[in-house]
N, C-alpha and C positions, 0 to 999 in steps of 0.2 A: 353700877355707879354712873351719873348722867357727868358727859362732857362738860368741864370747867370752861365758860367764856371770861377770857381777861382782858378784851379789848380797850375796857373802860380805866383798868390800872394803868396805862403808861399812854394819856391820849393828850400830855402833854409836851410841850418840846417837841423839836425837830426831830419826824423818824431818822435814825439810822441802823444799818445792817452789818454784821461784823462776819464776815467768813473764817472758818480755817479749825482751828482743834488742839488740845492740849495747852500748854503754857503760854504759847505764843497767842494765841485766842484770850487765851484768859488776859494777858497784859492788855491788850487791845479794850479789852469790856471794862475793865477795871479803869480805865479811862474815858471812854463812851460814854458811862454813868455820872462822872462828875460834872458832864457838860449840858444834858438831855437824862430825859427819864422815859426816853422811848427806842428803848434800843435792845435791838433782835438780834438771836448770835444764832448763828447757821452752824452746823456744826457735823464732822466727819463720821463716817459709821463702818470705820472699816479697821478700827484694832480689833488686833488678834492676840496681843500680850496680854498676859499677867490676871488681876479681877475680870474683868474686860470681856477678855477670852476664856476664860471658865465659864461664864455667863453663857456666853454668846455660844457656846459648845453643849453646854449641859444643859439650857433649860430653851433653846432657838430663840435667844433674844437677841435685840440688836445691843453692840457694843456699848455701856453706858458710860464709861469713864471719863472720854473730854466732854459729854453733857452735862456730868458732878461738876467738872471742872466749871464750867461755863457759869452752872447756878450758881458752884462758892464765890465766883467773881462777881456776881451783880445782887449777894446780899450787901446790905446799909453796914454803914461804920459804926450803928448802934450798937448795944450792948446782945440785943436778938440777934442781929445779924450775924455780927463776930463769933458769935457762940454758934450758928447755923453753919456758918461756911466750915467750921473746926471739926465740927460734928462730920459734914458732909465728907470732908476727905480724911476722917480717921482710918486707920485700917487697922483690923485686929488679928493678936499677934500671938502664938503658940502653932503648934503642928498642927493642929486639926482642919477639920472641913472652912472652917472660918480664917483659918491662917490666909492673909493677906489681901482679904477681899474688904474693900472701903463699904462704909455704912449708904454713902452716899449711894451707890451701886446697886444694893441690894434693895435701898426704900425705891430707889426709878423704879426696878424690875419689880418689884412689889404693887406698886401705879399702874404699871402697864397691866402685868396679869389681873388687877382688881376690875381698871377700865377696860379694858380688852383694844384700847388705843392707843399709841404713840403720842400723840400729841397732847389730846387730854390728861392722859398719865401724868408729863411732862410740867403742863398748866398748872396741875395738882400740887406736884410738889414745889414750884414756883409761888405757887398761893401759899404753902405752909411756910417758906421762906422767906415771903415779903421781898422774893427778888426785886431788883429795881430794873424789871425788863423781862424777857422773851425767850427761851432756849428753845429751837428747831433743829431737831435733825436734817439735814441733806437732801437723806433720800427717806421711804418707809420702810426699808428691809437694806439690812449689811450686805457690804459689798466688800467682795478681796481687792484689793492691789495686786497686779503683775507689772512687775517689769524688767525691761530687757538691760543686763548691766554687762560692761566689757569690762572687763580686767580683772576677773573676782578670785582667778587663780594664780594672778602675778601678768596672765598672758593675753592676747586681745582677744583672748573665746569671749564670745557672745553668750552670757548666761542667762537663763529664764529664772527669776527670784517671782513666788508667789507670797503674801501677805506683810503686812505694814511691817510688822518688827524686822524680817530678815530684809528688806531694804532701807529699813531706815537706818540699819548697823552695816550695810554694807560697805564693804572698802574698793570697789568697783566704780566706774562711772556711769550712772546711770542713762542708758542712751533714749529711753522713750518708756510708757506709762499708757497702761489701760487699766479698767474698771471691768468687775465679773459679780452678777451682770452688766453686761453693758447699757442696758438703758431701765435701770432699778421704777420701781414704784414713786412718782415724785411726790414731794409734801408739798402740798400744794398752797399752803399758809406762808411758805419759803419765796415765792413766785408772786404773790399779791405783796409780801413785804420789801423786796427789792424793787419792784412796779412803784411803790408809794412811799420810797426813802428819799431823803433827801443828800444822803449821802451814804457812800459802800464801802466797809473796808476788807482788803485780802492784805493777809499777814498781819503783822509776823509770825514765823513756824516753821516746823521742818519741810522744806519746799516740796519733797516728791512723793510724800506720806500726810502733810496735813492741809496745805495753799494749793497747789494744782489739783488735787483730785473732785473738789467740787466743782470745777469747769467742765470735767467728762461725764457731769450729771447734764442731759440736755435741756430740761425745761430751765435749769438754774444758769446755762451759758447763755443760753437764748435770754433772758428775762433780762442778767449782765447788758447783753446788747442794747436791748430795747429802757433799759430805765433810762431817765431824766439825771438821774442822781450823780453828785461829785465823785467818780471811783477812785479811791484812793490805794494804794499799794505800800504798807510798812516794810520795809528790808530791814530782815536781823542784824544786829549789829556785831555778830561774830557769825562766820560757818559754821557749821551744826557737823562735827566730828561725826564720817560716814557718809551718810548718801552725800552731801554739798563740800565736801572737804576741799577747802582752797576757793570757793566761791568767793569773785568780787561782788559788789554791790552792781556791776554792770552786768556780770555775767547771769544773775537772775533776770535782770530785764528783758536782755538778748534771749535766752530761754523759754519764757511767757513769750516772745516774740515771735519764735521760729515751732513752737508748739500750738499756740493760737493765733495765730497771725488776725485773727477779726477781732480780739478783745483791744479794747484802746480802753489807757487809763490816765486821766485828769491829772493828778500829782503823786511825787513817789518820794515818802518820807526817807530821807538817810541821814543817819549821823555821819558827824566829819570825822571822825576817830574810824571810821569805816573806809572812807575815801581813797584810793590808791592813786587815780588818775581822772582827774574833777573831766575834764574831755571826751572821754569815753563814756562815762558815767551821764554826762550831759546829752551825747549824739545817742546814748541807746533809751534816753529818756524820751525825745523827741520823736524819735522811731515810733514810741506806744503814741506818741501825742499829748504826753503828760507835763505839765512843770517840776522841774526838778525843787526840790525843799531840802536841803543840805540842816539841818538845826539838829542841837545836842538833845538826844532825848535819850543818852544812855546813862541807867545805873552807875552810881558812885558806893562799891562797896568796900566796906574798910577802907575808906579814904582813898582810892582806887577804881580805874571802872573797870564796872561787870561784864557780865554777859546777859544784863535784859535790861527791856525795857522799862525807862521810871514814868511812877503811871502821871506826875502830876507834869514833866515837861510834856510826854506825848499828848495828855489832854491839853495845854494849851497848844500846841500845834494843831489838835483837830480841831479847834475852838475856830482859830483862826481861817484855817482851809474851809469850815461851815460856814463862818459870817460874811 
């Protein structure tokens, strides 16, 4: 099967690039799209749970689940669309071989084996969706997570936790994060697209499993550096129960800081329902070099707010930080 070019599908509107994986990623896209029709989601390749990790175990593919994710976000509000993105994360259900593996998972790995590409694969199944945008992997081969967490048995031992799930549930603090391998295969489609964005976004997500790990990809920190583009930083608007448990909105920042100290980032979205201490929050904005942007962009569920982000205030926040 010859590689799908889709340059010409999304060559209009303002490039933007959305980093990170899972739900957090996907609110972000889901936003992206309403403002531009040219927007790239970068995406993590190192789950090891669940469809994901049967995949990735049984047949040596890369993880495909936050790239389903990614596509269901940036089909249209049409009647194709909604019917595409539904299909995409169905998951089917009895004891057998098929018990709990998404459709969406099985037609990517389906692409890949026919193309014998990552990307192409990828394209493929974006062209039968009529995404309104771009899903990239990271890197071109899975990579684990390790990291170092203290406290994981009540006591300051220093633990070694290997792959995404047992640190993203961990109840430990997690002290520091590498990538295996450490300098993976880069997609190089990733690295032309951050170069010619007009704006970047990292987050929202679970910070030590889905937002930092694209940074220990080198061509993707390096590119970070060198683009032109507005970098933006969305902060969750709850801690993510586990690895982040108790995180401020400052304490992310602080973090990104003393783990990359060369990344500096333009503005950093937070809700005020987040805020503990506007001060802090402020002096650790300034530290990256960013403006702070304090505005309500959290979910109202049941009359009540959530825990995510709503996609139509965060599009106008990005609306705004682009123009």
């Amino acid at each position: 099967m010859k590689p799908l070019s889709r340059t010409a599908d999304w060559s209009s509107g303002p490039p933007v690039v959305a980093l990170g994986g899972g739900h957090g990623l996907a609110a972000s896209l889901r936003a992206l799209r309403r403002i531009t029709d040219s927007v790239t989601a970068v995406v993590g390749v190192s789950d090891d749970g669940g469809s994901s990790g049967r995949i990735r175990r049984e047949l040596g593919l890369m993880p495909p689940g936050d790239l389903r994710m990614a596509l269901a976000a940036l089909c249209g509000d049409d009647t194709w669309g909604r019917t595409w993105s539904r299909v995409l994360q169905h998951r089917f259900k009895g004891e057998g071989d098929l018990s709990g593996h998404a459709v969406g998972n099985l037609l990517i790995s389906a692409l890949w084996e026919e193309t014998g590409d990552v990307v192409a694969g990828l394209d493929w199944v974006a062209a039968l969706l009529e995404a309104q945008g771009r899903v990239l992997p990271v890197a071109r081969e899975p990579v684990d997570l390790i990291a170092e967490v203290r406290g994981v048995d009540g006591s300051d031992t220093i633990t070694t936790l290997r792959g995404q799930v047992d640190i993203a549930t961990t109840t430990g603090e997690v002290m520091s994060l590498r990538i295996d391998p450490p300098d993976p295969q880069p997609c190089l489609p990733v690295v032309e697209a951050i170069g010619t964005a007009r704006m970047v976004v990292l987050g929202p997500g679970s910070w030590f499993t889905s937002v930092l790990p694209h940074l220990y990809v080198r061509p993707v920190h390096d590119a970070l550096l060198a683009t032109s583009a507005t970098r933006v930083l969305v902060i969750n608007v709850t801690a993510q129960e586990g690895e982040t448990t108790g995180f401020t909105p400052a304490r992310y920042l602080q973090n990104l800081r003393d783990t990359f100290p060369d990344i500096r980032v333009d503005a950093v979205i937070v809700d005020p329902s987040s805020v503990r201490d506007e001060q802090s929050l402020l002096e650790a904005s300034r530290a990256l070099g960013a403006q702070l942007v304090i505005e309500e962009v959290r979910a109202v569920e049941g009359g009540s707010p959530g825990g995510v982000h709503d996609t139509l205030l965060l599009a106008s926040v990005f609306q705004r930080i682009l123009d």
